[in-house]
C-alpha positions in Angstrom: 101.3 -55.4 22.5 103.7 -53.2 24.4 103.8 -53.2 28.2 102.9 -48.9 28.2 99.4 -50.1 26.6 98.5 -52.9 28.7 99.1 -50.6 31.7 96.9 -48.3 29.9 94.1 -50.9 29.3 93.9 -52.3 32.8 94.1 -48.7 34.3 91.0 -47.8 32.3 89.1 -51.1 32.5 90.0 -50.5 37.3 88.2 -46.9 36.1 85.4 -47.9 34.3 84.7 -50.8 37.4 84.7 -48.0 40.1 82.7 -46.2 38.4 80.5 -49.1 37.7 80.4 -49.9 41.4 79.7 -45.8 42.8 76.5 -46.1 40.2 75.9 -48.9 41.8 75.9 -48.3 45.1 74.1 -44.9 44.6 71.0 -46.5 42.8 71.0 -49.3 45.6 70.9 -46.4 48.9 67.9 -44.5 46.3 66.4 -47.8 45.7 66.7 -48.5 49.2 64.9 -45.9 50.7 62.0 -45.7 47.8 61.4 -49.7 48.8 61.6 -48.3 52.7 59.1 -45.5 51.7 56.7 -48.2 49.7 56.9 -50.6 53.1 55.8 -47.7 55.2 53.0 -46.8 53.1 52.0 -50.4 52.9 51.8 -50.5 56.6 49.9 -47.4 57.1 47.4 -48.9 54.7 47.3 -51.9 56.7 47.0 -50.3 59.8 43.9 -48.2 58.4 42.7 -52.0 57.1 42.8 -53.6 60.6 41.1 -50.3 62.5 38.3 -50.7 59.7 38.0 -54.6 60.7 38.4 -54.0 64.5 35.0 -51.5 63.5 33.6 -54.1 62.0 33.4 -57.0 64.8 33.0 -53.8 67.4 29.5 -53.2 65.2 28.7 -56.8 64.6 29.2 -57.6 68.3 26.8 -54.6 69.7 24.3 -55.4 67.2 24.7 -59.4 68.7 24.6 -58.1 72.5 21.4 -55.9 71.6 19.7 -58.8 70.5 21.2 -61.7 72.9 18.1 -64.1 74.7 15.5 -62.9 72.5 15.3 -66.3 71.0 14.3 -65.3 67.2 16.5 -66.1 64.4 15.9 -66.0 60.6 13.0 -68.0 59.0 11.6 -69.0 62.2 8.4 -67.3 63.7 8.4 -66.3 67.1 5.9 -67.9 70.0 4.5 -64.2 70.7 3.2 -61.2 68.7 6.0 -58.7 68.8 4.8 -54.8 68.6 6.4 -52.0 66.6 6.6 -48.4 67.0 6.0 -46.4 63.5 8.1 -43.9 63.0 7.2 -40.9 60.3 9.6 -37.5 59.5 8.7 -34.2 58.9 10.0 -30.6 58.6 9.1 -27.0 59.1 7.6 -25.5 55.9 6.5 -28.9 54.4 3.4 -29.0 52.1 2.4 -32.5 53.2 1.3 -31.9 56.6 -2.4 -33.2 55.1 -1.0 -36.7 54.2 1.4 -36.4 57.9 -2.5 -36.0 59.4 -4.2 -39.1 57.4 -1.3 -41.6 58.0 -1.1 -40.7 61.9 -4.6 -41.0 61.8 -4.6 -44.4 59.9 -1.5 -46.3 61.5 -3.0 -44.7 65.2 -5.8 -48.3 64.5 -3.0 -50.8 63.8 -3.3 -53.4 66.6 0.5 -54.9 66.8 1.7 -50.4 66.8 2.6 -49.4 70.4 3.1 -45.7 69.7 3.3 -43.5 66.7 6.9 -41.2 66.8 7.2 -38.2 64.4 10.8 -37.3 63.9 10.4 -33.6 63.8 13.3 -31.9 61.7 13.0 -28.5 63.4 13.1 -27.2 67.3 10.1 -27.2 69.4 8.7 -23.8 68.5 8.7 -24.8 65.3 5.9 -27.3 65.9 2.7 -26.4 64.0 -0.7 -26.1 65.0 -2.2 -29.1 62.9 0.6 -31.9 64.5 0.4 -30.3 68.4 -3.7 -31.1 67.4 -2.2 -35.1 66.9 -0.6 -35.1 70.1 -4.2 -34.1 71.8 -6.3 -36.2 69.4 -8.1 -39.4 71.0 -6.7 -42.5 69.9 -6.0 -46.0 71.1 -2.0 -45.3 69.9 -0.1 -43.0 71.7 1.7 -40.0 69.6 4.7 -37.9 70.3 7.1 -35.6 68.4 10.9 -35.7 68.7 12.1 -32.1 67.9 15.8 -32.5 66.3 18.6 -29.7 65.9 19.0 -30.1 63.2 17.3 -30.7 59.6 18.9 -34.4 58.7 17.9 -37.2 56.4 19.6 -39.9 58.7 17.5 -38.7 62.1 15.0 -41.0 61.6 17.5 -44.0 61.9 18.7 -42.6 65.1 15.3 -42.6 67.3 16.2 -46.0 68.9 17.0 -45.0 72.5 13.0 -43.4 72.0 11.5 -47.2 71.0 10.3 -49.3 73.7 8.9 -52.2 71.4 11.1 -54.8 69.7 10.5 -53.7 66.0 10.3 -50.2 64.6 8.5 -49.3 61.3 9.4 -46.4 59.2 7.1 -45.1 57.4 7.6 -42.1 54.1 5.2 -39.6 54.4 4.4 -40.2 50.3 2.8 -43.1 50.8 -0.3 -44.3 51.4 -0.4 -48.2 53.3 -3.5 -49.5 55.2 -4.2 -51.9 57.5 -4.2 -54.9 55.0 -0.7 -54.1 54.2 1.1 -53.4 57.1 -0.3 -56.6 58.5 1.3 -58.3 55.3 4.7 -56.4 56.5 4.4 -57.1 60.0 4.0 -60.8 59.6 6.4 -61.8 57.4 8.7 -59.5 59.7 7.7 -61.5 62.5 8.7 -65.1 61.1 12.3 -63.5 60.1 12.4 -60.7 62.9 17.0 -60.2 61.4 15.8 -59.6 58.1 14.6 -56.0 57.0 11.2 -56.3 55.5 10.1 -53.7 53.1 7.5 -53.0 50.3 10.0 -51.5 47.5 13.4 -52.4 46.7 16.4 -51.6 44.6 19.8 -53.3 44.0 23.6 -52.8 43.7 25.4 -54.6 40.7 29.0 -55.2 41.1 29.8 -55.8 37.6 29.5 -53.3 34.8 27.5 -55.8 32.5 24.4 -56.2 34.7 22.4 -53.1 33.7 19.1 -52.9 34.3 16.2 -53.5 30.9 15.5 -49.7 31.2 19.2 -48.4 31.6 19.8 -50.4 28.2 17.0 -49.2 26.2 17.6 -45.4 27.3 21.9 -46.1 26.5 22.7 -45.1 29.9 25.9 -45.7 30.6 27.1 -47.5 34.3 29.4 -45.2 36.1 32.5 -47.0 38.4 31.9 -50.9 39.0 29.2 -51.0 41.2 25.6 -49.9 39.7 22.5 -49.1 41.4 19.8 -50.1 39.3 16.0 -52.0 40.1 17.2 -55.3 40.0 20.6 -57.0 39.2 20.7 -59.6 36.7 22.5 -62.4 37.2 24.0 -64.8 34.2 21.3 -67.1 34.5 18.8 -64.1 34.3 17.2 -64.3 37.7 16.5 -60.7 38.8 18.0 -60.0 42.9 17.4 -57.1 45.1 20.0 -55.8 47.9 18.6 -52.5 49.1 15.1 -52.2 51.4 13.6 -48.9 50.3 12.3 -46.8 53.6 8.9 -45.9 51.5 7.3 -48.7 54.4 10.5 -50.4 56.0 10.1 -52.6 59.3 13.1 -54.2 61.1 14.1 -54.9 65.0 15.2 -51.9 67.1 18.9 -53.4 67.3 19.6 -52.2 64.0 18.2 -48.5 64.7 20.7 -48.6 67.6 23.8 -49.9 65.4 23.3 -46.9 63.2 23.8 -44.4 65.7 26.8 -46.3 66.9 28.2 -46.4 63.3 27.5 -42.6 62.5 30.3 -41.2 62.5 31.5 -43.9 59.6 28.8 -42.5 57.3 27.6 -39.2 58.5 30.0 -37.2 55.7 29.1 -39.6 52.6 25.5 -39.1 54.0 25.9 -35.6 54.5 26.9 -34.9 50.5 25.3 -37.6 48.8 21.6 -37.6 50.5 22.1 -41.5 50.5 21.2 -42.6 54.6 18.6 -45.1 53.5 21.6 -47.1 51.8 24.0 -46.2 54.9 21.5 -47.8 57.1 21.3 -51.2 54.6 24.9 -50.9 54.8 25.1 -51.3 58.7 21.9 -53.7 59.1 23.8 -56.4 56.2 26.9 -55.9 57.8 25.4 -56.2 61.4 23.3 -59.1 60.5 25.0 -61.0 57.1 21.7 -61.1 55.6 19.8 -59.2 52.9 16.3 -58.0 53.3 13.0 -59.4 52.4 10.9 -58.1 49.6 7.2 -57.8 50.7 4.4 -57.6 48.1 2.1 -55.5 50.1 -0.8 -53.5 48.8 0.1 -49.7 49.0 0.0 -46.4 46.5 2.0 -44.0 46.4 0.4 -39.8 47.1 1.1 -37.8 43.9 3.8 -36.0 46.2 6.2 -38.6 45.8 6.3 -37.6 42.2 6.5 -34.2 42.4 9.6 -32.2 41.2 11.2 -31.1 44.5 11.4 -34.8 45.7 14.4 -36.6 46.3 14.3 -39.0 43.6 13.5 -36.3 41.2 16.8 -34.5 42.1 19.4 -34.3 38.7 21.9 -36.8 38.9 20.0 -38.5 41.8 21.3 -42.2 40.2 25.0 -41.4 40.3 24.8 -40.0 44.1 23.6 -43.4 45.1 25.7 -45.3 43.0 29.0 -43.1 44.2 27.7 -43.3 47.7 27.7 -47.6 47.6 31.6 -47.1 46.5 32.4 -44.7 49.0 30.5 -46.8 52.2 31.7 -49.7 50.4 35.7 -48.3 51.5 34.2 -46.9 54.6 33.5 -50.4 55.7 36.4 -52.1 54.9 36.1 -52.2 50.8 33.5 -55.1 51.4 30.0 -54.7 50.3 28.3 -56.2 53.1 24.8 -56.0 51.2 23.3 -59.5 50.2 21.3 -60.1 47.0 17.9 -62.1 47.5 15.8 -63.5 44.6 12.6 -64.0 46.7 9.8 -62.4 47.7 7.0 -62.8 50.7 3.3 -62.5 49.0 0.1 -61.9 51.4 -3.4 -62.7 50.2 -6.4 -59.5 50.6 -6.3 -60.0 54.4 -2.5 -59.4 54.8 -1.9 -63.0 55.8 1.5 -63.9 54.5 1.5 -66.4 51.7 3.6 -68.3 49.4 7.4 -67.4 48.7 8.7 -67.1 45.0 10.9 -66.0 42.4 10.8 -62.4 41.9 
């Protein structure tokens, strides 16, 4: 091996290591700043995290001070007969202003209602003839109408600075309840005043397997990982509900005022997907950590609530509400604070509340 080779060989071999070493050190400064880059991102997520959490205990703690030194807790009745205020909705240029007369007319005998409030989706002058007659009409309930400015879903969750009594109902104007069942409702609200207490349910299903027995006989097919369906079905095959339909919905006035607090959380998923009856379970479970009981009331629904320009009848009505649990699911903190029950409240012909079962 001559020495002019060597030379050669170690000259090239000094090249080939600095050249080694600038690659080197390049791809360490561009690795470098794309780990710097991934660490802020991280932390901006994180911040966005703890402001959602920080919501959180700021809702769960109103909700608490609303409610402090009232003495009631879940499962256990009260010592008094606490009152409700029924609330109904209605709108300029509605065709149901016939059924709006017979329910005032019907709930204005219920003994445990302090007033009867009509959230009225128009301005004042809008008012027609036939409910301004409701406001004159003798009865031993008082009536009033809340003009609103404007024509929203969600304004009948945000009447509790109106309510003087402890517990609100909320009432859909498709529906026809009487006396024996809205005493069924009212008691079983009053021996679990934190629980929602409703006469129709749905649920959410966080796994794409549980699909409802009519989803799998029509093929539908479950969009995202959460469902809404009827029921959810657990492995063991029990059937659980999550969500308290409004249709006849009573629950303490706390929960009416949490919603207006949390507004501004939901008002845009609201606003697009028609969905406020789920925003409002959203922010009663997360307020409370408990799901709402299933009443099996006596009621029939007015053919309006099948007609063809009603919500439920809207195309694509099922994926709205199932995209709008995803989205309020990441608007509160990518925990779904609803809580699946299995049990329902049964009341015999007179309304009294009865036995407790599997649903």
């Amino acid at each position: 091996m001559s020495k002019r080779w060597y030379m050669n060989a170690v000259f090239g071999v000094v090249v080939v290591e600095t050249l080694l070493l600038s690659y080197v050190q390049v791809t360490s400064v561009a690795q470098h700043e794309a780990v710097g880059q991934l660490r802020a991102n991280v932390e901006v997520e994180k911040q966005a995290a703890r402001a959602l959490l920080a919501e959180n205990r700021r809702l769960k703690s109103l909700a608490a001070e609303q409610c402090a030194g009232d003495g009631n807790h879940v499962g256990l009745a009260p010592d008094r007969e606490m009152k409700v205020t029924a609330v109904l909705m209605s709108y300029p240029g509605s065709d149901r202003f016939h059924r709006l007369t017979s329910i005032v007319q019907e709930v204005r005998t219920w003994e445990f209602v302090v007033e009867v409030l009509l959230v009225w989706n128009g301005n004042e002058s809008q008012v027609p003839a036939v409910v301004r007659d409701l406001e004159s009409a003798p009865g031993a309930v008082p009536f009033r109408v809340l003009p609103q400015n404007a024509n929203r879903l969600d304004n009948r969750w945000k009447i509790g600075r109106h309510v003087t009594s402890e517990g609100v109902l909320n009432l859909d104007d498709d529906v026809d309840i009487r006396s024996v069942g809205a005493s069924c409702l009212h008691r079983v609200w009053q021996a679990a005043p934190d629980r929602l207490v409703t006469i129709d349910v749905r649920a959410h299903s966080d796994s794409k397997s549980a699909v409802s027995s009519a989803e799998k006989r029509s093929g539908a097919k479950v969009a995202g990982a959460t469902a809404y369906t009827p029921r959810h079905v657990d492995a063991k095959g029990v059937k659980h509900y999550s969500i308290a339909l409004p249709r006849a919905l009573m629950g303490h006035r706390k929960y009416w005022l949490a919603y207006e607090a949390a507004e501004s959380r939901v008002r845009a998923i609201v606003d697009e997907l028609m969905c406020d009856d789920i925003a409002f379970n959203f922010v009663v479970a997360n307020a409370s950590g408990a799901g709402p009981i299933y009443a099996r009331a006596p009621f029939a629904p007015f053919p309006e609530s099948q007609s063809a320009n009603s919500l439920q009848k809207l195309k694509n009505m099922r994926a709205k509400r199932q995209q709008c649990i995803s989205r309020l699911t990441n608007a509160f903190g990518g925990t779904i604070p609803l809580k699946h029950m299995s049990w329902y409240a049964a009341c015999s012909w007179d309304g009294e509340s009865g036995n407790h079962g599997k649903k």
